[in-house]
C-alpha positions in Angstrom: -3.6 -12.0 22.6 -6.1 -9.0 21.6 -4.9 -6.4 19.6 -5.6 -3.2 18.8 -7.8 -3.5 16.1 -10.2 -0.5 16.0 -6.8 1.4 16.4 -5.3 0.2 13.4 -9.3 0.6 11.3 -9.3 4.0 12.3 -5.2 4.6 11.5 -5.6 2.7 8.1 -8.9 5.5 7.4 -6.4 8.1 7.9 -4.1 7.1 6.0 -6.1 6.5 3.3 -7.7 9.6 3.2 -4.1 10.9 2.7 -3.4 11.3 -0.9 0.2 9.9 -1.3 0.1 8.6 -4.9 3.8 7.2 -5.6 6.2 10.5 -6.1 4.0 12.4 -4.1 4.1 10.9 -0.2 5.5 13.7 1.7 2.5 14.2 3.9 1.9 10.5 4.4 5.2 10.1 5.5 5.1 13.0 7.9 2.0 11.7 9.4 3.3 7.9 9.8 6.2 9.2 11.2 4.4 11.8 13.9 2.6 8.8 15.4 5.4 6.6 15.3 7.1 9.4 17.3 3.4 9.7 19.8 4.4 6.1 20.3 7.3 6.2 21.4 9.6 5.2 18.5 12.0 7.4 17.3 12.6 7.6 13.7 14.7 9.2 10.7 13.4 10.0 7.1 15.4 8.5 4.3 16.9 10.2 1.7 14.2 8.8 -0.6 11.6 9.8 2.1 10.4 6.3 3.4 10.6 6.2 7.1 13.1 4.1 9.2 12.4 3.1 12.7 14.2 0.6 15.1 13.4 -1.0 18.1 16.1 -2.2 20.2 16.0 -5.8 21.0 17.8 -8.3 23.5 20.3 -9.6 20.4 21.9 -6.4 18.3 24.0 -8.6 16.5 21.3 -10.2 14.2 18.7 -7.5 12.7 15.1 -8.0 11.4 13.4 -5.8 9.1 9.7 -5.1 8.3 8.6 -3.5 5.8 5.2 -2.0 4.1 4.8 0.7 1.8 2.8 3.8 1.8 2.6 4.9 -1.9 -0.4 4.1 -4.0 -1.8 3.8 -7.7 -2.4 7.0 -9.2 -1.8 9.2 -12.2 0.4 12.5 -13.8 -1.2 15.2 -15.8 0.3 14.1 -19.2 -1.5 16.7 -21.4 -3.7 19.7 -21.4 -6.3 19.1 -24.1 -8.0 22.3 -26.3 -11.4 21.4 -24.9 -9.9 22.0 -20.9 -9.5 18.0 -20.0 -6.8 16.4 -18.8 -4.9 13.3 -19.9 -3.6 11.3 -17.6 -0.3 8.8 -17.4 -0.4 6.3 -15.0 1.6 5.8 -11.8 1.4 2.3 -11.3 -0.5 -0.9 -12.8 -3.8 -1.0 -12.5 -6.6 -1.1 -15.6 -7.9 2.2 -17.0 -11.7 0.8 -16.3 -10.4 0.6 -12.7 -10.4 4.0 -12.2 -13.7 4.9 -15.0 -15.8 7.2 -13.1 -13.8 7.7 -10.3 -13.7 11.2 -8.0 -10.2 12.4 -8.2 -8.4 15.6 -7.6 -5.4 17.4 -8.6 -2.6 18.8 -6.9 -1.0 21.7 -8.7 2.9 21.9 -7.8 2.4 24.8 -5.4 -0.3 23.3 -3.4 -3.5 24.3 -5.0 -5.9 21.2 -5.2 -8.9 21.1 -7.7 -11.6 18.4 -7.8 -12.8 16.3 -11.0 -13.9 12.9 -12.4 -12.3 10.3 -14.7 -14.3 9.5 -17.6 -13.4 8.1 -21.6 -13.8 10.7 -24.3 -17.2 9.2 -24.9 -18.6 8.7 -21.4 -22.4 10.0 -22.6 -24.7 6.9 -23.7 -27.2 9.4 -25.2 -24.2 10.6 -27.7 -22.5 7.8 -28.1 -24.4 4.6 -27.6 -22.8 2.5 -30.1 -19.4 3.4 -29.5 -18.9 4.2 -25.7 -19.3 0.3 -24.2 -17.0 -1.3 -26.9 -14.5 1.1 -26.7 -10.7 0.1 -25.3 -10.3 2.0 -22.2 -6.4 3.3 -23.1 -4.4 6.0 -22.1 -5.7 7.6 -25.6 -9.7 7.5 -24.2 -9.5 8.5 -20.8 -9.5 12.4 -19.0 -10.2 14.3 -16.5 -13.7 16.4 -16.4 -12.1 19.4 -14.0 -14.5 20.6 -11.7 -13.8 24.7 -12.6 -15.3 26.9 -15.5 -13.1 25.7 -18.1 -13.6 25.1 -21.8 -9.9 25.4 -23.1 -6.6 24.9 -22.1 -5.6 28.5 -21.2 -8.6 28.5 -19.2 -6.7 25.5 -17.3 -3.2 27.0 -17.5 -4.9 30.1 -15.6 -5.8 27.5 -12.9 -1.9 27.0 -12.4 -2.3 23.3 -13.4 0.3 22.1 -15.4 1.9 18.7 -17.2 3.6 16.5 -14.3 1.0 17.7 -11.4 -0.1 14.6 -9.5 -3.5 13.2 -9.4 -5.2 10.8 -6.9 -7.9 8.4 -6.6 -11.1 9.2 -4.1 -10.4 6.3 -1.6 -14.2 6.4 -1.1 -13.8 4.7 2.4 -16.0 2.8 4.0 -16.4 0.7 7.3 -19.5 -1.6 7.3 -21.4 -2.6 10.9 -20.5 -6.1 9.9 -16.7 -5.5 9.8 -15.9 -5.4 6.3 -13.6 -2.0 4.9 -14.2 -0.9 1.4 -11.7 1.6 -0.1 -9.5 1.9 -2.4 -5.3 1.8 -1.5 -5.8 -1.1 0.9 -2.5 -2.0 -0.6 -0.8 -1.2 1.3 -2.2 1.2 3.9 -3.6 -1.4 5.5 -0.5 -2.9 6.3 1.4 0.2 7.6 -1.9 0.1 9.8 -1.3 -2.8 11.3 2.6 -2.0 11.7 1.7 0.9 13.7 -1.2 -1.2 16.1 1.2 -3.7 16.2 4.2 -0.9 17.7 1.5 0.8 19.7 1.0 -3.1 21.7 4.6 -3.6 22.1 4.6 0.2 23.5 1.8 -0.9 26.2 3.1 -4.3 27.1 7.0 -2.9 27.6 8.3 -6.6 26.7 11.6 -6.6 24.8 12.2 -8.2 21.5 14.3 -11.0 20.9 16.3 -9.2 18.2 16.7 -5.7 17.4 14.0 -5.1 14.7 13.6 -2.0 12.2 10.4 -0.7 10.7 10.5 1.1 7.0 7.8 2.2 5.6 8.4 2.4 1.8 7.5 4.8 -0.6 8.4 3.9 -3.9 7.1 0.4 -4.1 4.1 0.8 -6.7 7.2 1.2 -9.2 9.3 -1.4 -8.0 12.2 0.3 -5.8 10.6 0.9 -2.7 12.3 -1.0 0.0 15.7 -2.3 -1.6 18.0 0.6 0.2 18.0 2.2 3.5 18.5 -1.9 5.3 20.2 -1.3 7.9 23.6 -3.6 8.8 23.2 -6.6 10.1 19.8 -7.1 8.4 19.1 -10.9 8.3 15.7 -11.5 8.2 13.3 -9.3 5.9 9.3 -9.2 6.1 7.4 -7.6 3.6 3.8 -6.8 5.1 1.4 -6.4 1.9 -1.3 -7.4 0.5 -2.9 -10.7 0.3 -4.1 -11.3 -3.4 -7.5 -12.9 -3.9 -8.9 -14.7 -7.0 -9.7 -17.7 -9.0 -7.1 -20.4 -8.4 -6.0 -18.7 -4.8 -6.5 -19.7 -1.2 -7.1 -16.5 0.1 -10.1 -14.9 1.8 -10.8 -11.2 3.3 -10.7 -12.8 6.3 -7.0 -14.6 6.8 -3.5 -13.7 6.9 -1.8 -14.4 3.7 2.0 -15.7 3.9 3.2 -15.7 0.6 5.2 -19.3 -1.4 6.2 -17.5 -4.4 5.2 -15.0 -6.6 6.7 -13.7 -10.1 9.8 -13.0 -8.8 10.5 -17.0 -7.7 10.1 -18.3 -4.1 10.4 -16.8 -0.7 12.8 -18.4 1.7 11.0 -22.0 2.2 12.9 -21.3 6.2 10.8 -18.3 6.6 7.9 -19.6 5.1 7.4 -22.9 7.2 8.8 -20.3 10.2 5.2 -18.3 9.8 2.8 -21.1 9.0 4.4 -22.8 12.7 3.7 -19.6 14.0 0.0 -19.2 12.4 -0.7 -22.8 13.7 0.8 -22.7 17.2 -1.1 -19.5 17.4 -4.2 -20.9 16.2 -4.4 -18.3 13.0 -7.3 -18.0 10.0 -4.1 -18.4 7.6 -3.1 -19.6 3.7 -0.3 -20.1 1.8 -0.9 -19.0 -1.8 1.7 -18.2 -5.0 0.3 -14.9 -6.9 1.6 -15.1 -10.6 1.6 -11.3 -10.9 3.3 -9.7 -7.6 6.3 -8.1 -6.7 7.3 -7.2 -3.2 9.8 -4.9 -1.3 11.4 -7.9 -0.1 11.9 -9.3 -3.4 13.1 -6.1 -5.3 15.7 -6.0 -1.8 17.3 -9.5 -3.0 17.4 -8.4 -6.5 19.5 -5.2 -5.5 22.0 -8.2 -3.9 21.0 -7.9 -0.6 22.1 -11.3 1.9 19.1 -12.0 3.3 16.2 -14.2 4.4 13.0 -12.7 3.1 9.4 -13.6 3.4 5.7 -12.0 2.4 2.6 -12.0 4.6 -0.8 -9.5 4.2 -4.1 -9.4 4.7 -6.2 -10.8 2.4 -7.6 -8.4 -0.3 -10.3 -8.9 -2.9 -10.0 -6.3 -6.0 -6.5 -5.7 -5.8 -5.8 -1.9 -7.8 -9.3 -1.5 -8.3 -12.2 -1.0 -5.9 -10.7 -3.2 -3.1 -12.1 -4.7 0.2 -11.0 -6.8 3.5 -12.6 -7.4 6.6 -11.2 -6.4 10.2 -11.0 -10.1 10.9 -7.8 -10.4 8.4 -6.0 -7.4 10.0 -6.5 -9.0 13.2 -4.7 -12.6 11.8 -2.2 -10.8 10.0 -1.0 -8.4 12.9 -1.1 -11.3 15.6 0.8 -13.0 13.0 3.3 -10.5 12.8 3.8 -10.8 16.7 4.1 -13.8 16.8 6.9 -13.4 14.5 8.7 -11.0 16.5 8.9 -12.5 19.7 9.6 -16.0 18.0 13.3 -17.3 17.7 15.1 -16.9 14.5 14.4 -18.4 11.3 16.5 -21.6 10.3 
């Protein structure tokens, strides 16, 4: 089964040169569901602003859900300092040294965008030599340089930027000739990017699904609500499609599907999970099973909220997670053949 994998590199480079830090995903959302719509697939937007889509399948009586989300790290303009910097709160959890030196900009709230760079308050070596390597990177240290001819905070206020405006992370995207992609956000844009390649196969093959199966891309997940309303009745299975955590301890490679045991929120439905690593194996799949001690998924956060359902985790695999991240084409392949294999399989026992 080939799919559509230079579809879903190029999609995922899109998206990820969408800024959509979590609070702030209007345009993402508009775009994921404009080519949702090219595909064929109608779809609704939530009252929260995810996006909902559903394919009819042979059985209507027993629903499947897939899920991914399309928020990322990022950070508020907290304060407006007297030498024109910014402080920053954070939207999300990731390490301030994560995002040290990083190409950012700032969207003011109507719409004007100015460029800048994250750096502590004592970035310069030839200043500070003693004090800037052994300094705590907190919330107390770190600012934005703005990339205008300020030197005070009025000078900034006259800019229209103000506390609350959104700032976002340069994704800093890269495809290498040997297949891996470097950029930051892979969680989880590269899942919605294999969601969509895998709609755009079903769209070209015309088979129909075994049971009628919804798509929602998320929105709020980076803070822990993202996927946990808008399930539609008769909802019995739910797939989160995320991110496959790499480290010391861990199975996982940039170049498998990742199907999730447990993570910090307990384990996933042992049905599900031997139902995908039958799957991975009948389908001959580069795949692990892994438990990551410090996750927390859509489909979690959906049982939590009291929702009766079987729920299971799968991703690519992802070194770097909310820092400078990388995968290879080879794990969206696994994971979205994977994810077919899923759909067209039987139900879960």
């Amino acid at each position: 089964m080939n799919m559509p994998v230079d579809y879903m590199v190029e999609t995922f480079v899109t998206l990820a040169n969408t800024p959509s830090p979590t609070g702030n995903t209007a345009k993402v959302t508009a775009w994921v569901k404009a080519e949702l719509e090219r595909l064929g697939i109608s779809c609704t937007m939530t009252n929260k602003g995810a996006v909902l889509a559903t394919i009819k399948g042979k059985n209507d009586s027993r629903h499947r859900l897939l899920t991914a989300h399309v928020d990322t790290l990022g950070a508020m303009v907290k304060e407006i300092k007297s030498n024109g910097r910014l402080k920053l709160a954070m939207i999300g959890g990731f390490n301030w040294n994560a995002v040290e030196g990083e190409y950012c900009q700032i969207e003011t709230s109507d719409g004007r965008i100015y460029t800048g760079t994250i750096l502590t308050t004592k970035a310069s070596v030839h200043v500070y030599s003693r004090e800037s390597g052994k300094m705590e990177r907190t919330e107390e240290v770190m600012e934005v340089r703005i990339d205008e001819k300020v030197r005070n905070r009025e000078e900034v206020l006259a800019l229209g930027i103000r506390v609350g405006d959104f700032v976002s992370f340069d994704p800093r995207v890269t495809v290498t000739e040997s297949g891996f992609i470097k950029s930051r956000h892979l969680d989880d844009k590269a899942s919605v990017a294999i969601l969509l390649g895998v709609v755009k196969q079903l769209q070209e093959t015309g088979e129909q699904l075994p049971f009628t199966t919804h798509l929602l891309i998320s929105n709020n997940e980076e803070i822990g609500y993202g996927g946990n309303s808008n399930i539609p009745e008769n909802t019995v299975e739910y797939l989160a499609v995320d991110m496959g955590a790499i480290g010391e301890g861990l199975n996982t490679d940039e170049f498998c599907v990742s199907i999730c045991a447990k993570d910090s929120s307990g384990p996933y439905h042992y049905g599900m999970r031997k139902h995908l690593v039958k799957l991975a194996e009948e389908n001959g799949l580069n795949y692990q099973v892994d438990i990551y001690p410090f996750y927390n998924s859509d489909a979690s956060t959906a049982l939590r909220a009291g929702y009766d359902i079987i729920h299971g985790l799968i991703g690519p695999g992802v070194d770097a997670s909310h820092s400078h991240e990388r995968t290879h084409k080879e794990a969206f392949e696994n994971t979205a053949r994977l994810i077919m294999a899923y759909l067209r399989s039987g139900q879960v026992e």
